[in-house]
C-alpha positions in Angstrom: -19.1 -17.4 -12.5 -19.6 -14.2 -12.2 -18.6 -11.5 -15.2 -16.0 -8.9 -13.4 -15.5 -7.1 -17.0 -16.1 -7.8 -20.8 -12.5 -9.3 -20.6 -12.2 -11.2 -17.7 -14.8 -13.9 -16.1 -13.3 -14.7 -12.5 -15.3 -16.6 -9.6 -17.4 -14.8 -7.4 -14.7 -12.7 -4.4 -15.4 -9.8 -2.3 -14.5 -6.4 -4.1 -12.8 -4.1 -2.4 -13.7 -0.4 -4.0 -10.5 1.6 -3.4 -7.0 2.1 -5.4 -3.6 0.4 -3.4 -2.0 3.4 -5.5 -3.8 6.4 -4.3 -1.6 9.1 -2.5 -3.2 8.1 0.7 -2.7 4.5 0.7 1.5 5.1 -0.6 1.6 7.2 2.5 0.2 4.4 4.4 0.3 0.8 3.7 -0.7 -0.7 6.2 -4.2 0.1 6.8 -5.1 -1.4 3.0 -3.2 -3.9 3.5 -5.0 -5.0 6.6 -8.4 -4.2 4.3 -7.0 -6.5 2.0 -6.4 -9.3 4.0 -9.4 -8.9 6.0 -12.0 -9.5 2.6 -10.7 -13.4 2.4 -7.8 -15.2 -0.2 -8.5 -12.7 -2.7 -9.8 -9.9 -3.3 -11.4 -8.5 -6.6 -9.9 -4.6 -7.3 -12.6 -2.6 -9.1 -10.3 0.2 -9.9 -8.3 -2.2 -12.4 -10.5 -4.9 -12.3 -7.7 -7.6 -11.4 -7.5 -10.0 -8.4 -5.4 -8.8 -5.6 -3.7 -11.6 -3.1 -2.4 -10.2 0.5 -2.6 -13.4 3.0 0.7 -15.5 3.5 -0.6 -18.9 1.5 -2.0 -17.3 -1.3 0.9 -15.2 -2.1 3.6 -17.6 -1.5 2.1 -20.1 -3.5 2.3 -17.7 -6.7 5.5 -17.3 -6.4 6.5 -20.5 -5.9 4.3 -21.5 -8.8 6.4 -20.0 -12.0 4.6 -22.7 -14.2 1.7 -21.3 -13.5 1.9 -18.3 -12.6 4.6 -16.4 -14.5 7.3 -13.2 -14.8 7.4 -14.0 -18.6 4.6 -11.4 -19.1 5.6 -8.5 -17.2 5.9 -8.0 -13.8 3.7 -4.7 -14.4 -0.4 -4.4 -15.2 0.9 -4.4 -19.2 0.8 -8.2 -20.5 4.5 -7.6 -22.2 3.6 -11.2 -24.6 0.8 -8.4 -26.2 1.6 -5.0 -25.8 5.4 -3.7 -26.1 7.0 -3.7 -22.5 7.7 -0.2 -20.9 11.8 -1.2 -21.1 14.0 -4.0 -22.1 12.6 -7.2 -19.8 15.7 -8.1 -17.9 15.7 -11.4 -15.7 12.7 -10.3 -13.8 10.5 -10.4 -16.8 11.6 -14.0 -18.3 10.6 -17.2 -17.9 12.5 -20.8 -18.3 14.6 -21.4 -20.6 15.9 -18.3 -21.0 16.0 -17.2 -17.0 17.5 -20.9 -16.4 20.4 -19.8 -18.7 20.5 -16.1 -16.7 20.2 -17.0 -13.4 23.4 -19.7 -13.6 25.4 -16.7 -15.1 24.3 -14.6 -11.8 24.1 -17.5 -9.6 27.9 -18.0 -10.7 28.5 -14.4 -10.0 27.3 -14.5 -6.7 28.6 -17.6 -4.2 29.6 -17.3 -0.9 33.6 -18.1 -2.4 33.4 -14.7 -4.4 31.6 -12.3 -2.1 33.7 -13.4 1.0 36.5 -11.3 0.2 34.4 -8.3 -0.4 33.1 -8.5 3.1 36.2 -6.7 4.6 35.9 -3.6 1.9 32.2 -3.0 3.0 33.4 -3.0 6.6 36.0 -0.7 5.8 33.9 1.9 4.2 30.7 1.4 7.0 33.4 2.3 9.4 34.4 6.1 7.7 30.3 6.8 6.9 29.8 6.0 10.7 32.8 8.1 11.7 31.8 11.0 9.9 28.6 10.5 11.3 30.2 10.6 15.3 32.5 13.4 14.3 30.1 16.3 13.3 28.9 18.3 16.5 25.4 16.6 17.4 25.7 13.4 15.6 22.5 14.3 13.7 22.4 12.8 10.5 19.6 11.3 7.7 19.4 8.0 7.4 17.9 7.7 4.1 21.1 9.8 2.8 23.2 7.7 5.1 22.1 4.8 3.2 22.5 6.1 0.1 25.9 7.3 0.4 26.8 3.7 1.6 25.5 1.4 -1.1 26.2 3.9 -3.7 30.1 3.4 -2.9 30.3 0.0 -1.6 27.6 -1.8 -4.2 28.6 0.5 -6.8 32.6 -0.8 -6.4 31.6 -4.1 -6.3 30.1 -4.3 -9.1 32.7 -2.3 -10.6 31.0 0.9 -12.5 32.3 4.3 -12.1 31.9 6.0 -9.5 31.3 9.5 -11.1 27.6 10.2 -12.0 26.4 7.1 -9.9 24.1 9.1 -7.8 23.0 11.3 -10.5 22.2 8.3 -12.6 21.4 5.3 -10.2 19.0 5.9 -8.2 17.1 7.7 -10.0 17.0 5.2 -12.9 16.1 2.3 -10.2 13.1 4.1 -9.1 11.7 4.3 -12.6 12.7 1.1 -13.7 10.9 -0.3 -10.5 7.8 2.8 -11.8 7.1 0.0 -14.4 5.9 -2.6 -11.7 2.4 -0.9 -10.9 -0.1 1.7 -13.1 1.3 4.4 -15.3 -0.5 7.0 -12.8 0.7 10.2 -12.0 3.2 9.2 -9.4 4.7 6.3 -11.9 4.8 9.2 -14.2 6.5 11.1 -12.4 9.2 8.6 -11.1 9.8 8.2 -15.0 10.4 11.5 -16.3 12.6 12.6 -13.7 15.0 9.4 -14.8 14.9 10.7 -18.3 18.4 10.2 -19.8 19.6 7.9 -17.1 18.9 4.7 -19.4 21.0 5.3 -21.2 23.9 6.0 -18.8 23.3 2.9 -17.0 23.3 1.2 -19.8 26.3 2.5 -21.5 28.5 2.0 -17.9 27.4 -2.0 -18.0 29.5 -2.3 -20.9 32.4 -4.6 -21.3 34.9 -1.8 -21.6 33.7 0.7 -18.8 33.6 -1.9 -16.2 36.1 -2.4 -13.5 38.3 -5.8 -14.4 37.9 -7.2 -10.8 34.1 -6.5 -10.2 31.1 -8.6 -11.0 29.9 -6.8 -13.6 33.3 -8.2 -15.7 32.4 -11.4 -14.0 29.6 -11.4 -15.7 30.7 -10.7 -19.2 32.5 -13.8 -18.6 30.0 -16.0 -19.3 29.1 -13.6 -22.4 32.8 -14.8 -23.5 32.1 -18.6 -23.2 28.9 -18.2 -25.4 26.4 -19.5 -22.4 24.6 -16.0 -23.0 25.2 -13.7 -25.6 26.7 -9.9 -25.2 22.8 -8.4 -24.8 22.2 -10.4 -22.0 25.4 -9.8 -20.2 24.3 -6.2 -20.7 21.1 -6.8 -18.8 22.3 -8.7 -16.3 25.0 -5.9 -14.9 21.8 -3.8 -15.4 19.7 -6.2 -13.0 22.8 -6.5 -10.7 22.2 -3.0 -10.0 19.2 -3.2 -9.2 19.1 -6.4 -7.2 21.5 -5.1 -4.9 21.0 -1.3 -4.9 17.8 0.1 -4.5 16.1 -2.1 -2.2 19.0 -2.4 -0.4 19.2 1.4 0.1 15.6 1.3 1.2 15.9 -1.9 3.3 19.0 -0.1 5.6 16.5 2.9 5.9 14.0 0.8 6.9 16.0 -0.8 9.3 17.2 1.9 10.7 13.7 3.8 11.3 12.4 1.1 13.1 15.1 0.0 15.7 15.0 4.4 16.7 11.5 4.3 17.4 12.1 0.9 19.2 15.3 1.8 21.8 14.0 -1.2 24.0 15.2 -3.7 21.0 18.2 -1.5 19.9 19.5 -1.6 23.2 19.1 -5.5 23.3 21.1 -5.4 20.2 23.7 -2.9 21.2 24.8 -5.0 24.0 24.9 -8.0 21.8 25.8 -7.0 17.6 25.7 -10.6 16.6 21.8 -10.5 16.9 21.7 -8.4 14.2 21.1 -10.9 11.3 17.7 -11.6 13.6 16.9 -7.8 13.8 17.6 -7.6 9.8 14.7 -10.2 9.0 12.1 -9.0 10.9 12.7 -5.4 9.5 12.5 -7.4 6.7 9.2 -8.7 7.7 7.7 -5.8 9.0 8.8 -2.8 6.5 8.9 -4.7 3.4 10.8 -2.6 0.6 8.4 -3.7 -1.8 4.8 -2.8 -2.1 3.1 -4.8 -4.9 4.1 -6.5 -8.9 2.7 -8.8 -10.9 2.4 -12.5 -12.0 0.6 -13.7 -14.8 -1.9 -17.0 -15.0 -0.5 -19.3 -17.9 -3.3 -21.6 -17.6 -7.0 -21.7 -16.2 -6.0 -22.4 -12.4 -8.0 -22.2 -9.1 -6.0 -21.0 -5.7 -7.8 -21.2 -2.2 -11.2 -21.8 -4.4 -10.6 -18.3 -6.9 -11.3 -19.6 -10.0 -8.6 -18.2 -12.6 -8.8 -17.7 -16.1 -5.1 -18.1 -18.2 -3.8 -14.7 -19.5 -5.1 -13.2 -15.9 -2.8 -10.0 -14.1 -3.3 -11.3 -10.8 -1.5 -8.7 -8.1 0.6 -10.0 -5.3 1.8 -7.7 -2.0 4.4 -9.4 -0.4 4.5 -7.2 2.4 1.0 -7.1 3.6 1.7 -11.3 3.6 4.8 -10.3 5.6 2.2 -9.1 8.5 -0.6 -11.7 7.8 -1.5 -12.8 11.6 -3.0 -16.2 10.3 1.3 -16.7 9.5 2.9 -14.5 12.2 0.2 -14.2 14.7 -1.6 -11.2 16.7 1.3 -8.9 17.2 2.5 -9.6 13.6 2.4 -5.7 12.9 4.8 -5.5 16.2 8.5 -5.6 15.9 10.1 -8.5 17.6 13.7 -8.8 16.3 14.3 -12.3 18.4 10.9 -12.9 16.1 11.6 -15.9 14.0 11.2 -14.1 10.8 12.9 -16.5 8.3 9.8 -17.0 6.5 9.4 -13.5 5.1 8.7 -12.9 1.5 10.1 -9.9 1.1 13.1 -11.5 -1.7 10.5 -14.1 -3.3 10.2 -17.5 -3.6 10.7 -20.0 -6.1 13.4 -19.7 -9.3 12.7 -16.1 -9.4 13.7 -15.5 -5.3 15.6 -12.5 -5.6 19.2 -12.9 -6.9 21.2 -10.1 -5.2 19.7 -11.6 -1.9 23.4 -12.6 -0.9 25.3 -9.8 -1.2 22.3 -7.4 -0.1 22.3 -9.4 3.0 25.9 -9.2 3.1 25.7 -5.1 3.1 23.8 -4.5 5.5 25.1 -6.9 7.9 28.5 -5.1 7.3 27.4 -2.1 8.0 24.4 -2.7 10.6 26.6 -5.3 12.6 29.6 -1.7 12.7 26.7 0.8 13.7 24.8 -1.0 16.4 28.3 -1.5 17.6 29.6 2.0 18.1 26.3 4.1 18.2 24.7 3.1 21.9 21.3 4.6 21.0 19.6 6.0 18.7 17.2 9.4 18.8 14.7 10.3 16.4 14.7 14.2 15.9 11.9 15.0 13.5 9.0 13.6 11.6 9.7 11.4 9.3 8.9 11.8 5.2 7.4 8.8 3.5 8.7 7.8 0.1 5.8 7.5 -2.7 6.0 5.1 -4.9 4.3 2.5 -6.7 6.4 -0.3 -5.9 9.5 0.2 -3.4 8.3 1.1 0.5 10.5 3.1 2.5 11.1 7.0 3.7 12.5 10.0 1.9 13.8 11.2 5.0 14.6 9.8 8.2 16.1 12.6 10.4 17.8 10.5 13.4 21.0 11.6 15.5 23.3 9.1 16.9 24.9 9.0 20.9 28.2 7.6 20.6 28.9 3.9 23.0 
């Protein structure tokens, strides 16, 4: 064994001497995570002295593994069962039997039998964004605000909170909340103080009496009614709603959308035939994962892919540098194929804690991807794009595109 700090004894991996969350690694991936993949299983990070996992098996298996290797103590670097957590710990943060109980209230939320009908309402609305979109002079517009301006309205109804102070207060509050997932550095800082006051306002409109009768966030507080979780939880659980199906949604259209302009070879192949958009969704999925790194927890003295593990160990997963791991995906795994088979991606998880909005996420952007690919023939980008830095969620600030009409 070799001693990696007074705290922590882990078996002897390679180190890899530089910080994931440096400005120059947020502003590009890809490279570390190629670094990261290259030094074996695992990888032992000096700057916070915590094993770091980036290869397909490794990272899979941790998620799958929830006995052993656990939400219960934070997501984040902070061990939440010590120190006091950074917010509330919503579902993400809980282990069985409490997430048991919380997932069946959002499982019951969100079937196929309840989100069908809201299909047709984010189709409606995909169609006016995309037509003010055609009818301004050059058809130039951002894609990141495009996004934005989508989920906000059709996410935001369907959950049923206001509608005025959304933007002011949800995005901004999703960012920070998702600040908490990696170090408190200056960039996590900042992410936090410009949500200050938001909280609040989120949490206040997840209440009971704000929400709209016929959303899912009153869904929810149904099973707050019937006792099988209290009024608190029901609270959280329109909170992680939000997030499950907001944020990384938003960054996950952008994504999209970056990547089939600077590939018109694929977007054409997908133009001329819409229903191949589900395919084209998963492998943007795949390659441009909307998150960057968490954490899991060890709950016991484990070994994975011969690292030894000590229990009460932060061991760091990134789920997209697995996405692009070429022993899983092969040589051109950092090459989008949209007729790739990329169901395998981890970008929503694995395991009881698989990502819960996946659904109705999915369902979003196929609404309004399937209506775009449809009327918009090609796509042109028209200036550099603007990476988005932070900690956690991977995606662009802006993404100035202009679309030419079928």
């Amino acid at each position: 064994m070799d001693t990696r700090s007074n705290e922590i004894r882990i078996s002897d991996i390679p180190v890899l001497n530089e910080d994931p969350y440096s400005l120059e690694n947020l502003a590009d991936p890809y490279p570390f995570m190629s670094r990261l993949r290259a030094r074996g299983p695992a990888a032992w990070l000096s700057e916070y002295e915590v094993p770091a996992f980036g290869r397909d098996s490794e990272v899979r298996e941790i998620l799958e593994d929830h006995r052993t290797f656990i939400s219960g103590a934070g997501v984040g670097s902070v061990n939440i069962h010590h120190n006091p957590p950074l917010r509330k710990p919503g579902i993400l943060e809980v282990d069985p039997p409490l997430h048991t109980r919380m997932r069946m209230a959002m499982d019951g939320v969100i079937t196929p039998r309840k989100l069908r009908p809201r299909r047709k309402d984010f189709s409606t609305y995909a169609k006016t964004a995309i037509d003010e979109i055609l009818s301004t002079e050059n058809g130039e517009f951002d894609a990141a605000r495009l996004a934005e301006q989508y989920v906000l309205r059709v996410f935001g109804d369907a959950v049923g909170i206001p509608r005025e102070g959304r933007a002011e207060n949800l995005l901004v509050q999703g960012a920070a909340n998702f600040a908490t997932f990696g170090p408190q550095n200056e960039v996590a800082k900042r992410w936090i103080a410009e949500a200050e006051g938001t909280y609040d306002w989120v949490l206040a409109n997840c209440a009971r009496e704000v929400l709209d009768p016929s959303g899912m966030g009153a869904q929810l507080w149904e099973f707050a009614d019937s006792g099988e979780i209290s009024p608190e939880e029901a609270t959280l659980l329109v909170r992680a709603l939000l997030s499950a199906g907001l944020d990384t949604t938003i960054y996950a259209i952008t994504n999209t959308l970056n990547t089939l302009a600077r590939h018109p070879d694929q977007y054409a192949k997908i133009h001329a035939d819409p229903r191949r958009m589900r395919f084209a969704i998963d492998e943007s999925f795949r390659l441009e994962s909307p998150f960057y790194a968490f954490y899991r927890t060890t709950s016991r003295d484990t070994v994975l892919s011969g690292v030894e593990i000590p229990a009460e160990t932060k061991v760091l997963v990134f789920p997209g540098s697995a996405n692009r791991d070429e022993t899983k995906w092969g040589d051109d795994a950092d090459v989008y194929r949209y007729d790739r088979d990329s169901s395998g991606h981890l970008t929503f998880g694995m395991g009881i804690h698989q990502c819960v909005g996946q659904p109705i996420s999915r369902m979003e952007m196929e609404a309004f991807l399937s209506a775009f690919v449809t009327r918009i023939a090609s796509l042109e980008q028209t200036g550099p794009t603007e990476r988005l830095i932070h900690t956690t969620l991977q995606s662009y600030a802006t993404v100035p595109l202009k679309a030419h009409a079928a």
